[in-house]
C-alpha positions in Angstrom: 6.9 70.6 -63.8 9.6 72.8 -62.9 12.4 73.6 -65.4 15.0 72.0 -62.6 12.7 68.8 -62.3 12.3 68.4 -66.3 16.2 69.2 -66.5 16.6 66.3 -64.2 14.4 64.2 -65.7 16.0 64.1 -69.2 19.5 64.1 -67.8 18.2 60.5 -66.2 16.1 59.2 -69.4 19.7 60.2 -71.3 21.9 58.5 -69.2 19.5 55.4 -68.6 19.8 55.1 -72.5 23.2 55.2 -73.0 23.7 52.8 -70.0 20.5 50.7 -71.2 22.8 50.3 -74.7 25.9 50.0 -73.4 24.4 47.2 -71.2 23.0 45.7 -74.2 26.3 45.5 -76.4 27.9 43.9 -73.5 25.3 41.4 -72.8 24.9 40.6 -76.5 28.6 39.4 -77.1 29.0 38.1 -73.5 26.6 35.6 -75.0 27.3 34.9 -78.4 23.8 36.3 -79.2 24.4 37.0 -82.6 25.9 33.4 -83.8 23.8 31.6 -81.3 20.5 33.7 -82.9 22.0 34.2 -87.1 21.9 37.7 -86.4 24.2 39.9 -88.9 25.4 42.8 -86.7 25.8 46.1 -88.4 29.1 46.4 -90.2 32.1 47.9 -88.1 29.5 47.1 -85.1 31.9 46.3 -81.8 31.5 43.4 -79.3 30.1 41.1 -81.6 31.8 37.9 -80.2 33.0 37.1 -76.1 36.5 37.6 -77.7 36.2 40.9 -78.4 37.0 44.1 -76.7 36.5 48.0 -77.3 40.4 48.8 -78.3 42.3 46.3 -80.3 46.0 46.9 -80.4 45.3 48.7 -84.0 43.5 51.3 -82.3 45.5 51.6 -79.1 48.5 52.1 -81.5 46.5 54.7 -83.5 45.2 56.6 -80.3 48.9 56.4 -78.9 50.7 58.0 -82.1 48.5 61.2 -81.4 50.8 62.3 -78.8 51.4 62.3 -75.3 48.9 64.7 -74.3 46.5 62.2 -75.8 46.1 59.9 -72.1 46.4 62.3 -70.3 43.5 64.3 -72.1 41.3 61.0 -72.2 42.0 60.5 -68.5 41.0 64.2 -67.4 38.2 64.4 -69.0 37.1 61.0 -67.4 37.6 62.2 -63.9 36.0 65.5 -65.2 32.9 63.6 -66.2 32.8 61.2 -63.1 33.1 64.6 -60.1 30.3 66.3 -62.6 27.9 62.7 -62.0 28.8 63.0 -57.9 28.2 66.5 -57.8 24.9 66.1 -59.4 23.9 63.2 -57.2 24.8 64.5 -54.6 22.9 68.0 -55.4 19.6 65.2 -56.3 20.3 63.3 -52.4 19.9 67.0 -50.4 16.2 67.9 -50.6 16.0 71.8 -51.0 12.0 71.2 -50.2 10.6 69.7 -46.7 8.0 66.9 -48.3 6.3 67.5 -45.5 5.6 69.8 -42.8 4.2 68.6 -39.0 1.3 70.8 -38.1 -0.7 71.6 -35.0 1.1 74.1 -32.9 4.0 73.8 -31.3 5.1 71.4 -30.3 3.3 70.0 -33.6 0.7 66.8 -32.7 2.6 63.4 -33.5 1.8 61.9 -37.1 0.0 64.9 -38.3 1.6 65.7 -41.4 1.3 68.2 -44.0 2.5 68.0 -47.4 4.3 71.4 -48.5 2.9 70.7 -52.2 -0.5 70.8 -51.0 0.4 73.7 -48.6 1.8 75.2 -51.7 -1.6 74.6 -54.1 -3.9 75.8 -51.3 -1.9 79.0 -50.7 -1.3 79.9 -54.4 -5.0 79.3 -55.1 -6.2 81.7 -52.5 -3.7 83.9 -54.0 -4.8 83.8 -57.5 -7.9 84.7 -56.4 -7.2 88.0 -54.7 -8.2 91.4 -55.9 -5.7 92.5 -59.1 -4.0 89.1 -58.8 -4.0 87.5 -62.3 -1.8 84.5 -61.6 -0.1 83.1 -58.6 2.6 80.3 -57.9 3.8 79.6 -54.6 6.8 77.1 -53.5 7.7 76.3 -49.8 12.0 75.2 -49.8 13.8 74.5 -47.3 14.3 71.9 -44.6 10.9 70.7 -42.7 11.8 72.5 -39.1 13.1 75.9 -41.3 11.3 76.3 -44.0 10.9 79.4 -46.2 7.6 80.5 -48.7 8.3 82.1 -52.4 5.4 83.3 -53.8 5.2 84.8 -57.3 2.2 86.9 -57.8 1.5 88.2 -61.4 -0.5 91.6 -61.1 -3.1 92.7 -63.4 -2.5 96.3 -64.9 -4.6 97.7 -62.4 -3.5 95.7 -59.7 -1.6 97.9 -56.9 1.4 96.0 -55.6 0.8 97.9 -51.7 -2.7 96.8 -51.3 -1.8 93.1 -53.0 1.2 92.9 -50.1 -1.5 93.6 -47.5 -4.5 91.7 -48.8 -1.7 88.3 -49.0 -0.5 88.9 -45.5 -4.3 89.4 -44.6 -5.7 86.6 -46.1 -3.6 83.6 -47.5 -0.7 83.4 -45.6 -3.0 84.2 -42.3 -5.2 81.6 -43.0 -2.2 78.8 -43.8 -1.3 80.2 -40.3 -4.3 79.6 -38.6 -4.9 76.1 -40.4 -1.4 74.5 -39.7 -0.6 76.5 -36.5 2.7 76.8 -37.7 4.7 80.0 -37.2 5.0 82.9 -39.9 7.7 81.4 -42.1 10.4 84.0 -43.8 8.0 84.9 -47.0 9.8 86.0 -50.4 7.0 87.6 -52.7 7.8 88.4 -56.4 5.8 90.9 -58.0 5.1 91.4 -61.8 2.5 93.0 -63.9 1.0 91.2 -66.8 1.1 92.2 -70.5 -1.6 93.0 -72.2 -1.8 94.3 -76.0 -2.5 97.8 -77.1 -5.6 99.0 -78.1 -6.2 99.8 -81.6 -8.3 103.3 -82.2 -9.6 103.9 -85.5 
């Protein structure tokens, strides 16, 4: 899981929560729940009864004595909060990967597909495999008729970045070539030498 995907994912389990309780509360005094069931809501608990609602005239009174920046503030900060949901639905709604790629030259043979994850496995484990290669990770963005390769390759300490370069061009990224007949995407490749400890004489 990538860090955007897990990002995503707990922004959408938080706000499923908080709209799962809010739901709840709602529902709850909508329908007498608590009278109609004897249940003893916690104390200072709101919506407990249909009657009820979120600001009594006590509290509007309190919140209005604070100034008259106060509304304004509260207002703001609601749109604030509202263009930050759109903008990140509608960052969710573009894909930035293709799903899936049509392969078989060009033009490509109808209703063969590819899926760019598998693409992406099969590339990254040739990859890893290479001479000096210690770890590799490969994502294909983009849209499905313009798509673009990253590939992060994590070099052994004797691994020799030149002669890594060539051996991918050679062999991976030749062979998903050959096997999808699709053209020679624009490639980014990311190259990093792995750690290793120092080596104690005595």
């Amino acid at each position: 899981m990538t860090p955007r995907s897990a990002l995503n994912r707990s922004l959408l389990a938080l706000a499923g929560l908080v709209l799962l309780g809010g739901g709840l509360l709602i529902l709850f005094a909508g329908f007498d729940l608590y009278r109609r069931h004897a249940l003893l809501p916690p104390a200072g608990w709101p919506l407990t009864t249909p009657g009820d609602v979120l600001l009594g005239s006590a509290d509007r009174a309190r919140w209005s004595s604070q100034g008259w920046w106060w509304w304004p503030a509260v207002i703001a900060a609601l749109v604030l909060t509202a263009a930050l949901a759109l903008w990140w639905l509608l960052t969710q709604l573009s894909r930035r990967r293709p799903g899936s790629l049509s392969v078989g030259g060009t033009p490509p043979q109808e209703g063969v597909e590819l899926r760019d994850s598998a693409l992406s496995d099969a590339i990254a484990a040739e990859a890893g495999a290479l001479p000096g290669v210690d770890d590799a990770a490969v994502r294909i963005t983009g849209r499905p008729g313009h798509h673009r390769t990253r590939i992060r390759l994590t070099l052994t300490p004797e691994g020799s970045p030149g002669a890594t370069l060539a051996t991918l061009c050679d062999g991976p990224l030749r062979t998903a070539r050959r096997s999808t007949g699709l053209p020679d995407p624009p490639t980014e490749v990311h190259l990093r030498v792995t750690r290793h400890g120092s080596h104690r004489v005595e």
